[in-house]
N, C-alpha and C positions, 0 to 999 in steps of 0.2 A: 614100693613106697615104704617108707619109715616113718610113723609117725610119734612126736613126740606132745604127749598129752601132759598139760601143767591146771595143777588147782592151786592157784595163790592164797597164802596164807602169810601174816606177819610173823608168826609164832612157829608153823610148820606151812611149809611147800609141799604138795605131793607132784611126783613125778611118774609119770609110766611113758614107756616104749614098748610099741609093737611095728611089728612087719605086717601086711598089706600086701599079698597078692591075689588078684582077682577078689574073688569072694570068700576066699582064704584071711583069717588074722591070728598070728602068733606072738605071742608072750616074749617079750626081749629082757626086759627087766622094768623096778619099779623101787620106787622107795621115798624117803621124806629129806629134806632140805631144813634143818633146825638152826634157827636160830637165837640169840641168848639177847636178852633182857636187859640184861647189863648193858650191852655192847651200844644201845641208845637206839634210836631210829635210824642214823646213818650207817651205824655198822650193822644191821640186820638188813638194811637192805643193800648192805656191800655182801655178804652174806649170801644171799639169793641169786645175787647177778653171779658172783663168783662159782658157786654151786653150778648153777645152770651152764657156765659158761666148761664147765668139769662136764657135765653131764653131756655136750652140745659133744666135746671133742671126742670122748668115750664113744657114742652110739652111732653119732653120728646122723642126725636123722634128718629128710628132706620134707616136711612137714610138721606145723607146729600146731594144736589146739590148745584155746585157752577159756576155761570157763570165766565168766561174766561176772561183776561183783554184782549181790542184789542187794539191795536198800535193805542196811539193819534199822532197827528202833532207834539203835543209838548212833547218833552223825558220824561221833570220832571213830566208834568202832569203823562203821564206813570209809571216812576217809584214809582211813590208817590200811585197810585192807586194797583200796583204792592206791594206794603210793605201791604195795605190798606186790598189787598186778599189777603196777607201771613197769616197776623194777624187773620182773619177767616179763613183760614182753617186750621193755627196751637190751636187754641181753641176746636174745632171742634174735631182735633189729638189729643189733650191733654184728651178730654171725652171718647176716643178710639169708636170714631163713623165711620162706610166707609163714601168715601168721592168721590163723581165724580164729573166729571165739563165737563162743556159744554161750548160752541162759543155761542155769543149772534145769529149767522146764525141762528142754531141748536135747541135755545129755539123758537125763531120764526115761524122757521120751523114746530116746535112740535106742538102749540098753535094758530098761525094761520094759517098756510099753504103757507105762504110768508114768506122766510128768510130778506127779505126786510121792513118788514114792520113796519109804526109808533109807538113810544110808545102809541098812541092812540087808535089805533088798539088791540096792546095789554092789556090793559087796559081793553078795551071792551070786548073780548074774554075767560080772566080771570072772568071778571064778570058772561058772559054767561055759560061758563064753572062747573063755582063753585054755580052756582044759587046764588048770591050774591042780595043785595037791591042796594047797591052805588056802586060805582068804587073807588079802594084802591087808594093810593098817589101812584104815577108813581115810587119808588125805591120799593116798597112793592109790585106792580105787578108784577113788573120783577121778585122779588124774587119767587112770585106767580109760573110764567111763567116757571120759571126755574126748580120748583119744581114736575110742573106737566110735563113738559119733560122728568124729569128723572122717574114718574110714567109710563110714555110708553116704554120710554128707557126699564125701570124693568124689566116689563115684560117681552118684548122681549127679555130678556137676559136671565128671568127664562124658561121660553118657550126651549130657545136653549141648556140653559145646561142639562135639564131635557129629554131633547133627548138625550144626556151622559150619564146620570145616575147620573146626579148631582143635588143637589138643595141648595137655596142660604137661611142661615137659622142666622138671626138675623144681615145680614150682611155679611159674612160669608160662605164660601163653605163647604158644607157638604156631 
């Protein structure tokens, strides 16, 4: 399985890919989706979709996570980060990939064992994780992070349907 992990941002996207076998997870690549200020609302989120849609054909991947917006202080910040993940996971939709999403708790939880804990922390963990040399830029960890929760998540989901007589084949219930 290939998983593509996405942390929405209006200002910067991070991205990460990793591969998924067994209890095995390796490093494909990772990096940020920027876009400009200028260009207004419409074109950063042409931007994103476009990017991702660059990124979809490049890796390739047959899974997609997507962390969660949480309720800032400030509405518009919200909503605007809100349009920010519509945009990535309507790209996403448009490549007919599944799509799960997670609470930044939840990626935490997964990656480090603190739902609490700093992006520094996570940072670090991805590193250790992925047997990495450097520590990725702080939006492309998360996306890391997020990616590799939903490879635990996975499993445990194949794990349970497979006790049904089900299995999950390209995405897909079979």
């Amino acid at each position: 399985m290939r998983v593509l992990g996405i942390d929405p941002g209006l200002r910067v996207t991070g991205f990460g890919v990793i591969d998924v076998v067994g209890q095995s997870r390796s490093y494909v690549a990772s990096g940020c989706i920027r876009t400009a200020q200028e260009a207004g609302l419409p074109g950063r989120l042409r931007t994103i979709i476009d990017g991702l849609f660059e990124i979809i054909a490049e890796y390739q991947p047959t899974q997609v996570a997507v962390e969660q917006v949480f309720v800032n202080v400030n509405p518009q910040s919200t909503l605007l980060l809100g349009q920010a993940r519509g945009a990535a996971i309507s790209a996403v939709v448009m490549r007919e990939l599944p799509v799960a999403e997670y609470t930044a708790l939840q990626v935490k939880q997964a990656v480090v064992g603190n739902g609490h804990a700093a992006k520094e922390q996570v940072q670090e963990m991805v590193k250790r994780l992925l047997r990495l040399e450097g520590y990725p830029q702080a939006d492309a960890a998360d996306a890391l992070a997020c990616a590799l929760c939903h490879a635990n998540h996975s499993g445990q989901l194949a794990g349970a349907l497979a006790k049904q007589g089900l299995r999950v084949k390209r995405g897909r219930l079979a």
